[in-house]
N, C-alpha and C positions, 0 to 999 in steps of 0.2 A: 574634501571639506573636513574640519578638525571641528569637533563639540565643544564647549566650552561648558567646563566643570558643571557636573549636575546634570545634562541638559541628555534628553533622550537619542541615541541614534534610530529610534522608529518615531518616527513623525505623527504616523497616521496609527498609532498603537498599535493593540491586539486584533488581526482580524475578527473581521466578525464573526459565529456561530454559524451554522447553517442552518435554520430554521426548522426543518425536520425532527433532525437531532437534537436541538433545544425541546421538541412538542417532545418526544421519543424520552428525554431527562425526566423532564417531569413527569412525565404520564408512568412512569415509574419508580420512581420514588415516593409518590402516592401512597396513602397507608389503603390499603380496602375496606371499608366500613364493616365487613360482616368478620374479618378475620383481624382482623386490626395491626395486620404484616404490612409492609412493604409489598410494591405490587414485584418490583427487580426481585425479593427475598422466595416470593413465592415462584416465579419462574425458575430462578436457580434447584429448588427445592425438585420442582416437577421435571426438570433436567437429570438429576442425580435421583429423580426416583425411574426414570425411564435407564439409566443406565445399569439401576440394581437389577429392574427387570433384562435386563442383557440386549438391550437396543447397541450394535455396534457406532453407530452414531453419535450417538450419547456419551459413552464411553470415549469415543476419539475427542469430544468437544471438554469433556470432565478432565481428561489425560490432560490438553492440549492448554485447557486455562491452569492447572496445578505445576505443572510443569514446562509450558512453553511449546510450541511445535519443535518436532524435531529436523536439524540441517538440513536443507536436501542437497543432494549431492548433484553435480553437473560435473558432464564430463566434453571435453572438450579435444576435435583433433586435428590437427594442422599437417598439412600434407605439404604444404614448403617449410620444412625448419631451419630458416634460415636467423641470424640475428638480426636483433631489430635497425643495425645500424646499415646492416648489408642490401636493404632494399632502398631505391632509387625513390626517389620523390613522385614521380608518375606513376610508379607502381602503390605508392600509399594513396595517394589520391584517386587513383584508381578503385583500391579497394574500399575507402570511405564512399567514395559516390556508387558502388554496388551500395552498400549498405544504406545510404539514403535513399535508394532506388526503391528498394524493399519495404522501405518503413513507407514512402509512399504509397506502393499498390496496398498494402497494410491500412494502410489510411482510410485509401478511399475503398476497399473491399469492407469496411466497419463502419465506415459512413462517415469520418473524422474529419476533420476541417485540413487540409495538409499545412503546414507551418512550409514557412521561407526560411530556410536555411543551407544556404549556399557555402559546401566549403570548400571551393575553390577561385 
């Protein structure tokens, strides 16, 4: 289907918020009556006074907002190295339906709903 100039390609707008999280906004951004901060300004505050005191916790959460978490590394090992064109359709298919196999027991070992998705 093509838009016609102006017209939104989301219909139904912006999802909505998840209600939690909206109560979680507000209830912090709140100023406090007795200190007249921000309630968000005062937890930052008691975060980076827990990290002075040398909470390694603290510390990791202070690193991890100033400069981001660091990469992690994954390693990965293939015991056919063959190329990707060398392998037969039955043998891809194959290996896709182990791996939906697993997200199943996955699933339901977590209590998850299993999704339909069949790929073959």
């Amino acid at each position: 289907m093509t838009w016609k100039k102006g017209q939104s390609g989301n219909q139904s707008g912006r999802p909505a918020e998840k209600a939690f999280a909206d109560a979680v906004r507000i209830a912090v951004t709140a100023e406090d009556p007795v200190t007249k901060k921000r309630k968000l300004r005062m937890i930052a505050e008691r975060l980076v006074d827990k990290a002075l005191e040398g909470e390694a916790w603290a510390i990791a959460q202070v690193a991890d907002r100033l400069d981001g978490k660091p990469a992690q590394e994954s390693t990965l090992t293939v015991s056919d190295k063959r190329d990707a064109t060398d392998w037969t359709r039955d043998e891809l298919v194959a290996i896709l339906n182990d791996a939906a196999a697993s997200r199943r027991r996955t699933d339901q070992a977590v209590g998850r709903e299993p999704k339909s998705n069949k790929i073959h």
